[in-house]
N, C-alpha and C positions, 0 to 999 in steps of 0.2 A: 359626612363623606369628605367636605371641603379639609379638614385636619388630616385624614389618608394619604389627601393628595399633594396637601404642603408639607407637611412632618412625616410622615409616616413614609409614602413610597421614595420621597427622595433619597431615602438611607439603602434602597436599594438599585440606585440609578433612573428610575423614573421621573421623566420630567412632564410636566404637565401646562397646558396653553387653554387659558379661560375665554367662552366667546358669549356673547350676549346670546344667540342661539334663536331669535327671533326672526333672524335675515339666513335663510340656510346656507347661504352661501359665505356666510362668516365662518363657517367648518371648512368650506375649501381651500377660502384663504387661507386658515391658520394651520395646514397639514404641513410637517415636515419630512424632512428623508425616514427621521426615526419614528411616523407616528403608527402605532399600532392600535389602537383602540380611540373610537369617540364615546363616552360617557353620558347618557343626559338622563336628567329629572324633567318627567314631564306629569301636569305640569311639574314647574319649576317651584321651590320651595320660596315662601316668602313671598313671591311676586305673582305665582299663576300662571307665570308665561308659561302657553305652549308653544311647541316647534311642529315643523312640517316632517314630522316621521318618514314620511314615503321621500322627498326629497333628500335629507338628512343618508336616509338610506342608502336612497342610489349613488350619490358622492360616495357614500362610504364603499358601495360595493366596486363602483369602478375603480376606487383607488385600495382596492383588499386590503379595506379596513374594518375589522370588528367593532360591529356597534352592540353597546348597555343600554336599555332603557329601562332607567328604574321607577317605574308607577307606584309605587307605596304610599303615596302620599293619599289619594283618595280612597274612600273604604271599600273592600273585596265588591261591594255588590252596585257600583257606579263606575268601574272600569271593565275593560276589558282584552285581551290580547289583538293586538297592530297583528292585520293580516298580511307579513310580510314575511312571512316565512321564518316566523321568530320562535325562542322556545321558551314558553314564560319557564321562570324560575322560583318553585316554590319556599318559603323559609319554613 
């Protein structure tokens, strides 16, 4: 994903703001006039980190921002859908 978001969306004005995502409130900081979507891997690839989903959330819902969380990483039958009113997304 990290090459979509450096090479790939900036060719169509997307700009994107990297946060360690372990401290939720590093999402609120890093919100701009433009941001429309927060992105996370949880965990986090490489490292493991998880984030605090439900908090993550509510920043993102009071400030009507669409949240991704992409689980893929661990195998179908040790995850499971964040009861947040989310819609998993099947590949």
């Amino acid at each position: 994903m990290r090459y979509f978001f450096d090479v790939y969306f900036p060719r169509y004005g997307v700009e994107t703001t990297y946060v360690d995502g372990t401290d939720s409130q590093e999402f609120e900081q890093a919100i701009k006039k433009n941001t429309r979507l927060f992105y996370l891997e949880s965990p986090t690839t490489f490292t493991f980190k998880l984030q605090n989903l439900k908090e993550v959330a509510a920043i993102a819902k009071a400030h009507q921002i669409r949240t991704v969380i992409d689980n893929s990483w661990p195998q179908a039958g040790h995850r499971q859908s964040v009861p947040l009113r989310s819609r998993p997304c099947r590949a």
